[in-house]
C-alpha positions, 0 to 999 in steps of 0.5 A, a space after each residue: 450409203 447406209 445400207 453398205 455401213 449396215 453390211 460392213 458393221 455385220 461383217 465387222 461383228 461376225 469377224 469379231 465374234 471369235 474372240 467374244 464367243 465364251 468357247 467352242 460351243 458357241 462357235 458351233 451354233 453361230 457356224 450351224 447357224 449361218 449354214 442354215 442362212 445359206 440355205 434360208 436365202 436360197 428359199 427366199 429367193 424362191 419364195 419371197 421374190 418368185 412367189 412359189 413356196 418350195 417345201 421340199 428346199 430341206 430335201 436339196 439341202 440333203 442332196 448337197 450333204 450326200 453328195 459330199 458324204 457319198 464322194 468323200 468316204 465312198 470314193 475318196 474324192 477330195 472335199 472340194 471337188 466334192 463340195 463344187 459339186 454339192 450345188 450342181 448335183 442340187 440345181 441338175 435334180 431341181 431342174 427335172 423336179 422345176 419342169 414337172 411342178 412349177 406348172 403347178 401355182 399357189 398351194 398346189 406347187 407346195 404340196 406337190 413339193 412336200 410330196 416330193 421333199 418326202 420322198 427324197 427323204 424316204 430315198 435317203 432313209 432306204 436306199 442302204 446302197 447308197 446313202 447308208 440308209 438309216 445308219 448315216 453317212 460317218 467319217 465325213 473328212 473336213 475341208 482340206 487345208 488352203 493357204 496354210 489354214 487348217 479347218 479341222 479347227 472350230 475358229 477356222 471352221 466358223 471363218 470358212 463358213 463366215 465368207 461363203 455367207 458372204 459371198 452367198 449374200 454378195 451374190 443374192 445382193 446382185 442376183 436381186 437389185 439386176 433386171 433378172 430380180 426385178 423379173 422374179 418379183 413381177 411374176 410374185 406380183 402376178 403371173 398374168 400380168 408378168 406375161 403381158 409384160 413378155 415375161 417367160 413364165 416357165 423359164 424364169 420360175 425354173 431359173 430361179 428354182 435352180 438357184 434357189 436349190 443351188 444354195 440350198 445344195 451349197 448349204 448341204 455341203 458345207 454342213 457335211 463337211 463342218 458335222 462330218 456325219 450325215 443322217 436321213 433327218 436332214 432331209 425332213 420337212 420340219 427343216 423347211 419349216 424353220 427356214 420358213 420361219 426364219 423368213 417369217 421372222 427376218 422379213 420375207 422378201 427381204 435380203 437381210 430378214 432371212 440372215 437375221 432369223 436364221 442367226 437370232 433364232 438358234 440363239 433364242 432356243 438355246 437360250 431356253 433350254 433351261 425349260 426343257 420340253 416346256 420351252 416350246 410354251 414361252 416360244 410358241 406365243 412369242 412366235 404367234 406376236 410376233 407374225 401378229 404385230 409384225 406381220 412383215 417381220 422385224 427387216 421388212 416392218 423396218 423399211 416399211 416405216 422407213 418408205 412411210 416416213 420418207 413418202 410424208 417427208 417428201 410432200 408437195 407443197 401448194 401452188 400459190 398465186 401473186 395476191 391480187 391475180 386470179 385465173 382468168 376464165 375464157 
């Protein structure tokens, strides 16, 4: 019950932040913002519940992001059709990319990722043919209006953003509490004893890839059709790194830690802008403290202290016998 309270205040707060925000500029970055949760909670999966660290997830994002850009102003696909393909076309390319490196563990399925996030970034940077090399992908049409509702609008720009974050958090809420969660979570806890329980390793790490990447590649799609201009730069590992650090921040492994870093953090280096090239010398140690006193994050450091507390609250209490009666010896 306090859980769905929680939920429902957030959504309460993202629907009432329209009419609180002081211009359009600040509906821009809380809609960049939860596009980049989207694509956080997707890396989460992966990594915070599966165990395997995907370093190229900024790559899959890019893939979901030229693939609206290709289809829409090369051949004039319409965006939605464009933009339900930006998930396929992510989670098709992981599912070759998950049979090769997923028989890889710990920081060598990183690496082999890494490696190849930059080579999809080097595709997209050289390929002119196709993705229009260094110059980007312009002219990106914004989502064709439904039910009335024009999009080309930052106000319902930010609301069409606001519901498939929604319906992202929605689904990651199923996916997790089902049996299928409860399977990624055991393979994180140890791939040998995930197996002894008659745990497919390779099938459910594939599996979890592919709809880790199938949120990243969604995330893509709606970033190019809220930027309308694309560029090799999406593709970048550094990307990565900042939803890895929202994950960090949020609490890993949890369903509202990513949500939280990747909304609080934009906010945070906006706020220190006024320093400029200095601002990274206040945000630095502020990072370092907080993986240090919070090691779990702000959500994950929460419930920790929430099971603590209820595990002394539910305390056995003494067995005492009748005065007088003792235990009979045989």
């Amino acid at each position: 019950m306090n859980a769905k309270i929680g939920w429902s205040a957030l959504l309460a707060l993202g629907l009432a932040f329209p009419f609180m925000a002081g211009n359009d500029y600040h509906l821009t970055v809380m809609s960049t913002a939860y596009i980049y949760a989207i694509a956080t909670v997707g890396l989460n999966l992966i990594t915070g519940y599966t165990g395997q660290f995907n370093l190229a997830h900024s790559g899959f994002m890019a893939v979901g992001a030229y693939t609206v850009g290709i289809l829409t102003v090369d051949y004039q696909v319409p965006f939605w059709i464009a933009f339900a393909l930006s998930g396929v076309v992510a989670a098709g390319i992981g599912f070759f990319v998950g049979l090769v490196s997923l028989r890889l563990k710990t920081h060598f399925f990183s690496i082999f990722t890494m490696c190849v996030g930059y080579i999809m970034f080097l595709l997209i940077e050289k390929w002119d043919s196709l993705t229009h090399g260094t110059g980007g992908i312009v002219g990106i049409p914004a989502p064709e209006s439904a039910f009335g509702l024009d999009f080309s609008e930052p106000r319902t720009q930010y609301y069409l953003v606001l519901l498939f974050l929604a319906l992202s958090m929605w689904i990651m809420h199923r996916i997790v509490n089902s049996l299928l969660g409860r399977t990624f979570v055991a393979i994180r806890n140890g791939d040998d004893l995930a197996q002894a329980l008659g745990i497919n390793l390779m099938r459910n790490k594939l599996l979890a890839f592919m709809l880790s990447v199938f949120f990243a590649g969604l995330a893509g799609g709606l970033y190019a059709g809220y930027v309308r201009f694309l560029g090799p730069e999406l593709a970048s590992v550094e990307h990565t790194f900042d939803m890895t650090m929202y994950m960090l921040i949020g609490g890993i492994g949890t369903m509202a830690g990513p949500l939280l870093g990747a909304v609080s953090m934009p906010w945070l280096t906006q706020q220190l802008q006024f320093l400029q090239d200095y601002r990274f010398v206040v945000f630095g140690p502020l990072l370092v403290a907080l993986v240090i006193f919070l090691p779990h994050g702000i959500v994950g450091t929460w419930m920790a202290r929430r099971k603590r507390k209820a595990a002394q609250q539910v305390s056995v209490p003494p067995v005492r016998l009748p005065a007088g009666k003792g235990v009979r010896r045989a």
